[in-house]
PDB file of N, CA, C and O in Angstrom:
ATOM      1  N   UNK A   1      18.365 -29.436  28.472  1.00  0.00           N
ATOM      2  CA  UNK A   1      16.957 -29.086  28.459  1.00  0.00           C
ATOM      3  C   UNK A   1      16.791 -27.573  28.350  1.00  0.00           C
ATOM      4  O   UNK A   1      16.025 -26.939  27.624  1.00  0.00           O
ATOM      5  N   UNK A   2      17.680 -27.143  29.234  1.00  0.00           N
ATOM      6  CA  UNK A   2      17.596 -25.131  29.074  1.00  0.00           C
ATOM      7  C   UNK A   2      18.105 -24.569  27.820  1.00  0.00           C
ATOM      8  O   UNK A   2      18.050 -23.418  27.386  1.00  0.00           O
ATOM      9  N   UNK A   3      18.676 -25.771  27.276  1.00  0.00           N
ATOM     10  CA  UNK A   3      19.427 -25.427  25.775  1.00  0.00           C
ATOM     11  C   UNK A   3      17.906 -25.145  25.080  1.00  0.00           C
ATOM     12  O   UNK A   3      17.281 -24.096  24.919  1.00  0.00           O
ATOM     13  N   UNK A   4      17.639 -26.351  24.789  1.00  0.00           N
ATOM     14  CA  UNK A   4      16.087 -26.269  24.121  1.00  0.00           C
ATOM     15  C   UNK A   4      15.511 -24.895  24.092  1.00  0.00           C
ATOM     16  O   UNK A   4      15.267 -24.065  23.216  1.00  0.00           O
ATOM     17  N   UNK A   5      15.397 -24.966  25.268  1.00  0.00           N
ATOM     18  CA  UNK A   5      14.266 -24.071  25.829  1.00  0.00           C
ATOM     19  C   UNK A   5      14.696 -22.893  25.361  1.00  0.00           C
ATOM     20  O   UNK A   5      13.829 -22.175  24.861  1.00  0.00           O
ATOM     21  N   UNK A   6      16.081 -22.394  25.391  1.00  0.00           N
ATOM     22  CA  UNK A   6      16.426 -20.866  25.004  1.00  0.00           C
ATOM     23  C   UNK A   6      16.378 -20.540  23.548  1.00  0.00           C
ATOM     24  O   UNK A   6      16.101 -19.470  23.004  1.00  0.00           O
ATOM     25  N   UNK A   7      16.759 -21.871  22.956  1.00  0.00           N
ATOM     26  CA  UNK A   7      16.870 -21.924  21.062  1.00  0.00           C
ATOM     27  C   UNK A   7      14.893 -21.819  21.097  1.00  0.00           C
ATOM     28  O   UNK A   7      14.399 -20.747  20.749  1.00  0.00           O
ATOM     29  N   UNK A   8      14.238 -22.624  21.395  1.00  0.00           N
ATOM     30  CA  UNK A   8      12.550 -22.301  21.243  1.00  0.00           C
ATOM     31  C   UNK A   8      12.352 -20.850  21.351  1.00  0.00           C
ATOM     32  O   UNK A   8      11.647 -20.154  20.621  1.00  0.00           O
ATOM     33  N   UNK A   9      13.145 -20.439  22.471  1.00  0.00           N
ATOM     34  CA  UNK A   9      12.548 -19.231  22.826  1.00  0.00           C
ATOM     35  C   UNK A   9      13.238 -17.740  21.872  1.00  0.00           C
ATOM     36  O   UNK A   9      12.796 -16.592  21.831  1.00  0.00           O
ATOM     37  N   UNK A  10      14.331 -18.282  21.259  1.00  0.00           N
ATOM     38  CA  UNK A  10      14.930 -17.355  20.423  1.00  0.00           C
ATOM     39  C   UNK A  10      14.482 -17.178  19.384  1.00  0.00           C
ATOM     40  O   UNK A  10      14.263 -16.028  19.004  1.00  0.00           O
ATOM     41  N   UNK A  11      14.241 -18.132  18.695  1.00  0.00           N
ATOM     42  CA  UNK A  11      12.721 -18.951  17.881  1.00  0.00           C
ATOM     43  C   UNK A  11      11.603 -17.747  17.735  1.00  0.00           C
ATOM     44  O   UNK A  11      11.470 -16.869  16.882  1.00  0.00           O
ATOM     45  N   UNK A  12      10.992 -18.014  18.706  1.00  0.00           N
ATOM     46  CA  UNK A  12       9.883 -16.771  19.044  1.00  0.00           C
ATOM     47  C   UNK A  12      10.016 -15.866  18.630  1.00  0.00           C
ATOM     48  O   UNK A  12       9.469 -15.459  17.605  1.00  0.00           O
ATOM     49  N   UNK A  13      10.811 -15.271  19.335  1.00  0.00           N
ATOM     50  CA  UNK A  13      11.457 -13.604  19.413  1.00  0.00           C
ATOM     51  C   UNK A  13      12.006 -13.550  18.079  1.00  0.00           C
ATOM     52  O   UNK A  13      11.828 -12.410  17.649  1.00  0.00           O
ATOM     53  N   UNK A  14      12.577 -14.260  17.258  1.00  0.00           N
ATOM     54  CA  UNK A  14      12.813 -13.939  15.748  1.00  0.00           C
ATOM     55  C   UNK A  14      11.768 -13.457  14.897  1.00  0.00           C
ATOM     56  O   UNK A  14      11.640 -12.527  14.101  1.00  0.00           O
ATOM     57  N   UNK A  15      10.807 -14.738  15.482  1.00  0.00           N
ATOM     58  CA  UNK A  15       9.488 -15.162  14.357  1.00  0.00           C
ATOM     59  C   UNK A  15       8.375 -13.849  15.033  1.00  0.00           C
ATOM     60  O   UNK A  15       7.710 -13.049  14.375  1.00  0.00           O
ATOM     61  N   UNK A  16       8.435 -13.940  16.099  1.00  0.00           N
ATOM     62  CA  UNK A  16       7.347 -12.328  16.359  1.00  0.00           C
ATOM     63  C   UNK A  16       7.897 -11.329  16.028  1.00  0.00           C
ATOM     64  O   UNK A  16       7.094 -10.408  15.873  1.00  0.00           O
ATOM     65  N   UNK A  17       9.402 -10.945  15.752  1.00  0.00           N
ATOM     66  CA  UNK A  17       9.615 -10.133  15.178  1.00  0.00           C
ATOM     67  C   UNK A  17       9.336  -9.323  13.807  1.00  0.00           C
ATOM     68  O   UNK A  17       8.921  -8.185  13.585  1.00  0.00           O
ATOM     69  N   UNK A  18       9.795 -10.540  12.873  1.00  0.00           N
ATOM     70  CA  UNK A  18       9.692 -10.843  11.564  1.00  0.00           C
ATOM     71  C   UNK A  18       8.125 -10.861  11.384  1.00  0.00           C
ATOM     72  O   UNK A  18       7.786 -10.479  10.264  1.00  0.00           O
ATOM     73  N   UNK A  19       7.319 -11.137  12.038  1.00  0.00           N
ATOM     74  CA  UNK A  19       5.835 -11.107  11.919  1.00  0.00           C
ATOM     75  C   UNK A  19       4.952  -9.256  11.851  1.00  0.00           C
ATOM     76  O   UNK A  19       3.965  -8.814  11.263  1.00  0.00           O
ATOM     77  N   UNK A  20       5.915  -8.706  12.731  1.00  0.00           N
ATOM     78  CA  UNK A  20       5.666  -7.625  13.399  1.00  0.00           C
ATOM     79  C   UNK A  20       6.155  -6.668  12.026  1.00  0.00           C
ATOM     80  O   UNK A  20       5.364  -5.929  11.439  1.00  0.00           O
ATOM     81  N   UNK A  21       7.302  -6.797  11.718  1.00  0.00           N
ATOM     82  CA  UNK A  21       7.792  -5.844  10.336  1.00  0.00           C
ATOM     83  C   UNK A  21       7.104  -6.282   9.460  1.00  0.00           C
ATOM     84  O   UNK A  21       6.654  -5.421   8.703  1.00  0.00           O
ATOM     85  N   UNK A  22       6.740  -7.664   9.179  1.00  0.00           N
ATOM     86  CA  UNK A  22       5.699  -7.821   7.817  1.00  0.00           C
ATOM     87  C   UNK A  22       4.434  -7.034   7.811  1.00  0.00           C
ATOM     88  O   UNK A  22       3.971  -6.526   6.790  1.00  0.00           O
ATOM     89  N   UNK A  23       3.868  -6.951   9.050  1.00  0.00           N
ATOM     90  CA  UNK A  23       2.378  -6.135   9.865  1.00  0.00           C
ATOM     91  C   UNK A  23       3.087  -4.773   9.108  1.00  0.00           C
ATOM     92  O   UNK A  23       2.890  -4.391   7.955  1.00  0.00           O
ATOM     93  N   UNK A  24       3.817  -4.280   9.958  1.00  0.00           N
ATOM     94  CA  UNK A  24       4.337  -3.350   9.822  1.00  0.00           C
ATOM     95  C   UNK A  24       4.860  -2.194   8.130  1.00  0.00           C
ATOM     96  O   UNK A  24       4.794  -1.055   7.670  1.00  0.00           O
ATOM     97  N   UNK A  25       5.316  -3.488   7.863  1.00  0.00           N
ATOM     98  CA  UNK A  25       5.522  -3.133   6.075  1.00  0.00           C
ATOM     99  C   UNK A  25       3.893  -3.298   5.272  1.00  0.00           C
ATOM    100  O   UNK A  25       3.654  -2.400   4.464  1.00  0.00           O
ATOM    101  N   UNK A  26       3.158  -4.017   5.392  1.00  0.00           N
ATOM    102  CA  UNK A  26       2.194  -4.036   4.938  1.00  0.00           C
ATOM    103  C   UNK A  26       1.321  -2.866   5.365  1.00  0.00           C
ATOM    104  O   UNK A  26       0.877  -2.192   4.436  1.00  0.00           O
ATOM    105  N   UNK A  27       0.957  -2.458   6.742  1.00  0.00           N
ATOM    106  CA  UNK A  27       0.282  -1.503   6.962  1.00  0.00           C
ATOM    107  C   UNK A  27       0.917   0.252   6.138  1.00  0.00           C
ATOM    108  O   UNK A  27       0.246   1.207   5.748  1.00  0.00           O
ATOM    109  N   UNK A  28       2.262   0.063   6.145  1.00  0.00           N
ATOM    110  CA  UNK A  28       2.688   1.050   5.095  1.00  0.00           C
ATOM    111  C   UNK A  28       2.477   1.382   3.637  1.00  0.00           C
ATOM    112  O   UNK A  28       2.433   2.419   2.976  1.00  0.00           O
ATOM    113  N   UNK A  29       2.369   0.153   3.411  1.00  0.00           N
ATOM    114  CA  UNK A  29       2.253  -0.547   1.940  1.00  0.00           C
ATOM    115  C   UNK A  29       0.653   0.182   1.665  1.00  0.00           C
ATOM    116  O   UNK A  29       0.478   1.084   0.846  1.00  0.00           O
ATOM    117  N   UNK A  30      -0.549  -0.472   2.610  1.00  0.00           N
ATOM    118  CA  UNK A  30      -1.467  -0.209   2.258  1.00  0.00           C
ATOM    119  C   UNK A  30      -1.663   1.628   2.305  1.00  0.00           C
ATOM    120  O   UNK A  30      -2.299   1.991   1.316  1.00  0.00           O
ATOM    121  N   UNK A  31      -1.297   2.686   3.132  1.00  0.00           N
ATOM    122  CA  UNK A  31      -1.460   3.978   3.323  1.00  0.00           C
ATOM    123  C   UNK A  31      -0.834   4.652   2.223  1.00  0.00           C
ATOM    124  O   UNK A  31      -1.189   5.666   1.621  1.00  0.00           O
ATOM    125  N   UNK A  32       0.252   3.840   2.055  1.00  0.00           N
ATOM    126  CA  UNK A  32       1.149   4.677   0.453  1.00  0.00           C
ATOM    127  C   UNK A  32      -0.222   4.790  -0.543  1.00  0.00           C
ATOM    128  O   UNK A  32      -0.765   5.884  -0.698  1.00  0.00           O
ATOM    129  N   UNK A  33      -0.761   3.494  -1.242  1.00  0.00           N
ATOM    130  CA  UNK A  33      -1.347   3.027  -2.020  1.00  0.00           C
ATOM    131  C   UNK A  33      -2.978   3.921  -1.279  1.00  0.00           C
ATOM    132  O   UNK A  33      -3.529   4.488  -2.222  1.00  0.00           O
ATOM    133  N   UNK A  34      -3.659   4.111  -0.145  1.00  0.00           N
ATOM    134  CA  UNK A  34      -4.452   5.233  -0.283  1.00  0.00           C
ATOM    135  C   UNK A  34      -3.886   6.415  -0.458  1.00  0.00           C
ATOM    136  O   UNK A  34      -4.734   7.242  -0.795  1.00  0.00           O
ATOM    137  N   UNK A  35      -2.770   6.873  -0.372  1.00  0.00           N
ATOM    138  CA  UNK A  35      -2.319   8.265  -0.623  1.00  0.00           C
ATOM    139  C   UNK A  35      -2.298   8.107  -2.256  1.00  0.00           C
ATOM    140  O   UNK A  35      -3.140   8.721  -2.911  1.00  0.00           O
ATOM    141  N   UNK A  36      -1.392   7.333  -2.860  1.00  0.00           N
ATOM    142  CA  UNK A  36      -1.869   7.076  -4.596  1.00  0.00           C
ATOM    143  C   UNK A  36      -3.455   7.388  -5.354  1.00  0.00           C
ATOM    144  O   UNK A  36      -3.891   8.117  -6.244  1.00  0.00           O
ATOM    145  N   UNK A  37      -3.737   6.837  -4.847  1.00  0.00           N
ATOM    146  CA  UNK A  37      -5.459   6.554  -5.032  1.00  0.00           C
ATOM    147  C   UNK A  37      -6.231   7.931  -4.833  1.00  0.00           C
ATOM    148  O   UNK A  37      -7.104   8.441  -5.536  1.00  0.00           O
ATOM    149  N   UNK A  38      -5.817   8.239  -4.010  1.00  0.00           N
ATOM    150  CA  UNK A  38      -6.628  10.117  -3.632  1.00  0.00           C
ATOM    151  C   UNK A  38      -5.624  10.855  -4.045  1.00  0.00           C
ATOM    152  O   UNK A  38      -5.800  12.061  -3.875  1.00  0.00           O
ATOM    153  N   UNK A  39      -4.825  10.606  -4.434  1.00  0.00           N
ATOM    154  CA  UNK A  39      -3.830  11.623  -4.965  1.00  0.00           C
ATOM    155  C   UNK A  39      -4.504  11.895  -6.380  1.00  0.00           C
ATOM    156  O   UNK A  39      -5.038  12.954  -6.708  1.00  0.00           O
ATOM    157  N   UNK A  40      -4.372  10.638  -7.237  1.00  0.00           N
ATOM    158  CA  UNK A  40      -4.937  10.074  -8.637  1.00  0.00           C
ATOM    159  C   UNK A  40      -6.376  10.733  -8.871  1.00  0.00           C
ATOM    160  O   UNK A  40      -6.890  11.225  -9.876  1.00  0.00           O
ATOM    161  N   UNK A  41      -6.926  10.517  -7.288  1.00  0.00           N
ATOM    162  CA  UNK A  41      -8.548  10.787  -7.736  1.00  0.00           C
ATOM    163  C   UNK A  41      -8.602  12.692  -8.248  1.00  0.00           C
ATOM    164  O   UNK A  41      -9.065  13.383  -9.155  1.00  0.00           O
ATOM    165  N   UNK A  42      -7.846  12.845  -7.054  1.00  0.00           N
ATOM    166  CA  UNK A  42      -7.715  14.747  -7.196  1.00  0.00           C
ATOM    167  C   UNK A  42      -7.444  15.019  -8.363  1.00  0.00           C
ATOM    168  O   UNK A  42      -8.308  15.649  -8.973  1.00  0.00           O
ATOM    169  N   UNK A  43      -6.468  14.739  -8.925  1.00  0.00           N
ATOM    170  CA  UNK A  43      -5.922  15.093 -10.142  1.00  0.00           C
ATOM    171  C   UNK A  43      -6.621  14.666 -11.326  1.00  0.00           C
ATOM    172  O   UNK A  43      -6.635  15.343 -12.354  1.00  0.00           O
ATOM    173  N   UNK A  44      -7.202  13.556 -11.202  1.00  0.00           N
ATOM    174  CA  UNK A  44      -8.309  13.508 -12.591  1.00  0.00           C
ATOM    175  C   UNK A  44      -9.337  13.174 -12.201  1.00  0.00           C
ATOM    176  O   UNK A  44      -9.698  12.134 -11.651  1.00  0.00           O
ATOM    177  N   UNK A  45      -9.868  14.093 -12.488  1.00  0.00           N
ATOM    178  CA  UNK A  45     -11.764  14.595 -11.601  1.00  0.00           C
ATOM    179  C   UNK A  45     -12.704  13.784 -12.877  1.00  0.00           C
ATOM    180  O   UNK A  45     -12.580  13.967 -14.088  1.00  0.00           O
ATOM    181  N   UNK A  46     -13.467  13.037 -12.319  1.00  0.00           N
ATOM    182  CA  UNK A  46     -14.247  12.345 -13.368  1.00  0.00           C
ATOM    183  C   UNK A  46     -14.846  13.005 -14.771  1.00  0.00           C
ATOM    184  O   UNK A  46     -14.009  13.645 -15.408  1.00  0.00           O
ATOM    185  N   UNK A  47     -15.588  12.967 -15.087  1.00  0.00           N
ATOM    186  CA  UNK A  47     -15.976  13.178 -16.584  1.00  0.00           C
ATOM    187  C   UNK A  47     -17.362  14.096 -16.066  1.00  0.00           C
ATOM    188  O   UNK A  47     -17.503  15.207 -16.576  1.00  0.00           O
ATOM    189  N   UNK A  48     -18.182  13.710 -15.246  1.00  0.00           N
ATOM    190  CA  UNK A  48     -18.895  14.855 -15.114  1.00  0.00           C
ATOM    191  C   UNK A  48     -18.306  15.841 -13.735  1.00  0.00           C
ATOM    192  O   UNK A  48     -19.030  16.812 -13.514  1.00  0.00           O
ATOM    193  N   UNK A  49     -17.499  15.744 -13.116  1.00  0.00           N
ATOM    194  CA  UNK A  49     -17.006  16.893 -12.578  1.00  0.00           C
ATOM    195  C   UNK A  49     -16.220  17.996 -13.627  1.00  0.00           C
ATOM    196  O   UNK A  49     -15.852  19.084 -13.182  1.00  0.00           O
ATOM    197  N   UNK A  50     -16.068  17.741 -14.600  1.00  0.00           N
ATOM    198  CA  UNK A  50     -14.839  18.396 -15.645  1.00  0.00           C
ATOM    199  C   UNK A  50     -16.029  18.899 -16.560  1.00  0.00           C
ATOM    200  O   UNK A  50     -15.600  19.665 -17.423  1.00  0.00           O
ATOM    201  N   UNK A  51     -17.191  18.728 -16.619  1.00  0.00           N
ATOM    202  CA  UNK A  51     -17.946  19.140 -17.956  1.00  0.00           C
ATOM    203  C   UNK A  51     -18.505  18.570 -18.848  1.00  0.00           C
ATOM    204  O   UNK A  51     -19.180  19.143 -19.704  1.00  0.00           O
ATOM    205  N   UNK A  52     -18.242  16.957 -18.761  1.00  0.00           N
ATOM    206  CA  UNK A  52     -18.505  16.031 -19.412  1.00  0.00           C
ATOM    207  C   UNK A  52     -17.134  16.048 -20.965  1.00  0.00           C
ATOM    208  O   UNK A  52     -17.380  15.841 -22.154  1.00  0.00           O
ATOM    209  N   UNK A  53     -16.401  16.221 -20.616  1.00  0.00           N
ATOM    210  CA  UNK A  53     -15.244  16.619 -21.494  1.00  0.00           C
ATOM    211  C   UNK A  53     -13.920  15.989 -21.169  1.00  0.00           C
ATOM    212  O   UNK A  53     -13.513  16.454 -20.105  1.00  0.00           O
ATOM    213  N   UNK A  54     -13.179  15.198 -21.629  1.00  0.00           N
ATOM    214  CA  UNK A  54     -12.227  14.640 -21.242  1.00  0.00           C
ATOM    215  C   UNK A  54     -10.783  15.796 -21.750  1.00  0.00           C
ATOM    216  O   UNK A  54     -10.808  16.981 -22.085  1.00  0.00           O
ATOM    217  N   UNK A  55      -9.543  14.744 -21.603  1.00  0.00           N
ATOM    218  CA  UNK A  55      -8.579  16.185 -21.836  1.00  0.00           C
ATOM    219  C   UNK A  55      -8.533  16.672 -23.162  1.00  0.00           C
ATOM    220  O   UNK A  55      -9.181  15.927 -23.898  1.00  0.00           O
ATOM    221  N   UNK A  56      -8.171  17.355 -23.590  1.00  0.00           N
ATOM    222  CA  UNK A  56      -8.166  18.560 -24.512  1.00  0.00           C
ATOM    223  C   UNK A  56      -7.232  17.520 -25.379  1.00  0.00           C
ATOM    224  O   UNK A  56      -6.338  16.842 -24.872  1.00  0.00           O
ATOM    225  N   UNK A  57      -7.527  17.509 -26.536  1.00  0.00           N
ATOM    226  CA  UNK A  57      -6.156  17.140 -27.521  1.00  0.00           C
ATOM    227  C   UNK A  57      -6.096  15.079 -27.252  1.00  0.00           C
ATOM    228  O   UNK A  57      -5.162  14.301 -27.446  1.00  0.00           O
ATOM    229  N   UNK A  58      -7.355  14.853 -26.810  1.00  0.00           N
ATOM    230  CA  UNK A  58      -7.389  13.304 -26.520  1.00  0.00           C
ATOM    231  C   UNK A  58      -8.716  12.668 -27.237  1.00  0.00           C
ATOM    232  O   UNK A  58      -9.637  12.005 -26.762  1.00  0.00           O
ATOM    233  N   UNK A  59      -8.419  13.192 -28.746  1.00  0.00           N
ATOM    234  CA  UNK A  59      -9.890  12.586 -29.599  1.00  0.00           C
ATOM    235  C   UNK A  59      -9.414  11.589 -30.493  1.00  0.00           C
ATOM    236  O   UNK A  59      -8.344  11.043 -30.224  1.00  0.00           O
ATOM    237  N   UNK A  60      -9.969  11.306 -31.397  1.00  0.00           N
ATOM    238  CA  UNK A  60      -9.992  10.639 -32.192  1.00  0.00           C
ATOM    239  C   UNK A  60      -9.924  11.083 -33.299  1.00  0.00           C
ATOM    240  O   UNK A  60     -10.749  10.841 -34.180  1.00  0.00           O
ATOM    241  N   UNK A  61      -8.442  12.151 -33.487  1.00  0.00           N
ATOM    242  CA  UNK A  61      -8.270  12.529 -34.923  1.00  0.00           C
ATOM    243  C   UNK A  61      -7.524  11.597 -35.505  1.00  0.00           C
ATOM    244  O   UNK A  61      -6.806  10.698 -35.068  1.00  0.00           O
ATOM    245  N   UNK A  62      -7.864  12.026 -36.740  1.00  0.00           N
ATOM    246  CA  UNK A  62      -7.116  11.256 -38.012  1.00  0.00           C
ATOM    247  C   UNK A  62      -6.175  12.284 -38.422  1.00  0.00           C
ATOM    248  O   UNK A  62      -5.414  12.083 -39.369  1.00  0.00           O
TER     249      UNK A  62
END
């Protein structure tokens, strides 16, 4: 019966573990991906912050 009980309980402690690094990896996951995102935003400033002018040398020549 204490057999049980210790394999259930090892059980647990695996599975809250493994629960805890997924939390864990995901909450990383998501801060990378806002650091991307505001990184991205800084670096290319919309169309009317710039002048209404996109980059230089990005037209539609022939």
């Amino acid at each position: 019966m204490t057999d049980r009980r210790n394999e259930r309980d090892d059980e647990r402690r695996k599975r809250k573990k493994t629960e805890e690094e997924d939390k864990s990896q995901r909450e990383h996951k998501e801060r990378r991906s806002d650091e991307l995102k505001e990184s991205w935003r800084r670096n290319h400033p919309s169309e009317q912050e710039a002048g209404g002018k996109g980059r230089p040398g990005k037209g539609g020549h022939r």
